[in-house]
C-alpha positions, 0 to 999 in steps of 0.5 A: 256343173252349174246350179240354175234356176228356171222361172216360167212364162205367162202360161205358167209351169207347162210341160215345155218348161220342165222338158227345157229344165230336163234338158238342163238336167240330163246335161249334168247341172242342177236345175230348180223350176219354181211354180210362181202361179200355184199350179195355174196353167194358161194355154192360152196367152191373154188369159195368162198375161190377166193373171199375171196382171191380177197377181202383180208383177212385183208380186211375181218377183216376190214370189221369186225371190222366195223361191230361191231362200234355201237354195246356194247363192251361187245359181245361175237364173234363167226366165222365159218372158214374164220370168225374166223378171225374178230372174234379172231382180235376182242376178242383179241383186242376190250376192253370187249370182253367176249368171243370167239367162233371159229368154224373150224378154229383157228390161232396163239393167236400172230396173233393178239396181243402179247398172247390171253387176260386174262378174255376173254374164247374161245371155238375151235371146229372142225373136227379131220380128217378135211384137212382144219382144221387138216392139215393147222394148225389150229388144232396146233394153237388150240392146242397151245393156250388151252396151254397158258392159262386156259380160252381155250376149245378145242372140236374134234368131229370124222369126215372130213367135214370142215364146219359140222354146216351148214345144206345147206352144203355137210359137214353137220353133223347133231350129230356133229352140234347138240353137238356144239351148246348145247356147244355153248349155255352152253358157252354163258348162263355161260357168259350171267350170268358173264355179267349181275353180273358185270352190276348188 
């Protein structure tokens, strides 16, 4: 099974976020998910993206890659939006990642590090008609990176809504929310299963 890390949206550590991370866990795998705002939840939207922007984004990141001191380097890192940032600093520069999962968000591979790591997969998901994830470019750095290597899915599912996944949210899809996580959970058995070859 495999290890994961699960970093939260804008609206903070919300129900849906450990209802995703139980998913995760009721699969057999092991998952960690990190309180990146110290207990703050925001229903809604603007106000958490202005305390997000008064924390600062490196901040965030920061705040992430400190979450993960004691936990193996063998993890698979997974972030809805604004977690995608720790999540992909971490796949691409903490030695032994196995993975990344990157929900509603993608930025350019080169954010990082000069290219994205050989040997570790990603997968992004998002929304085609979504004005956050389409039209900010995120969608364009996703698309770039399935480009520059062979280790990168990229999954488009029809509809706007930014945040799909997460049940407390207006933007819940649930048929959309169902497909990403049997994606998800078939990603993390394959790398659960190259995890255990290369320990065993």
């Amino acid at each position: 099974m495999a290890e994961v890390v699960v970093f939260h949206s804008v609206h903070g550590l919300t129900p849906g976020v450990h209802g995703f991370a139980g998913a995760l866990r009721d699969a057999g795998h092991t998952v960690h998910a990190p309180d990146l705002f110290e207990g703050r939840v925001f229903p809604d939207l603007g106000d958490g993206v202005a305390h997000a922007q008064d924390v600062g984004f490196d901040t965030v990141v920061e705040r992430g890659r400190r979450a993960v001191d004691d936990l193996p380097a063998d993890c698979v890192y997974a972030g809805f939006s604004l977690g995608v940032l720790p999540a992909q600093a971490l796949a691409q520069t903490r030695p032994g990642a196995r993975g990344a999962l990157l929900y509603s968000g993608c930025v350019p591979a080169t954010a990082f590090a000069d290219r994205w790591p050989g040997g570790v997969p990603v997968q992004v998901h998002g929304m085609v008609d979504d004005e956050i994830f389409a039209r900010e470019g995120d969608l364009d750095a996703a698309r770039a990176l399935v480009a520059c290597t062979d280790e990168a899915e990229l999954f488009l599912y029809q509809g706007r809504g930014h945040l799909f996944a997460d049940p407390g949210l207006p933007t819940y899809d649930a048929s959309a929310a169902a497909l990403l996580t049997a994606r998800t959970l078939r990603f993390l058995d394959r790398v659960g299963r190259e995890r255990a070859l290369s320990s065993g």
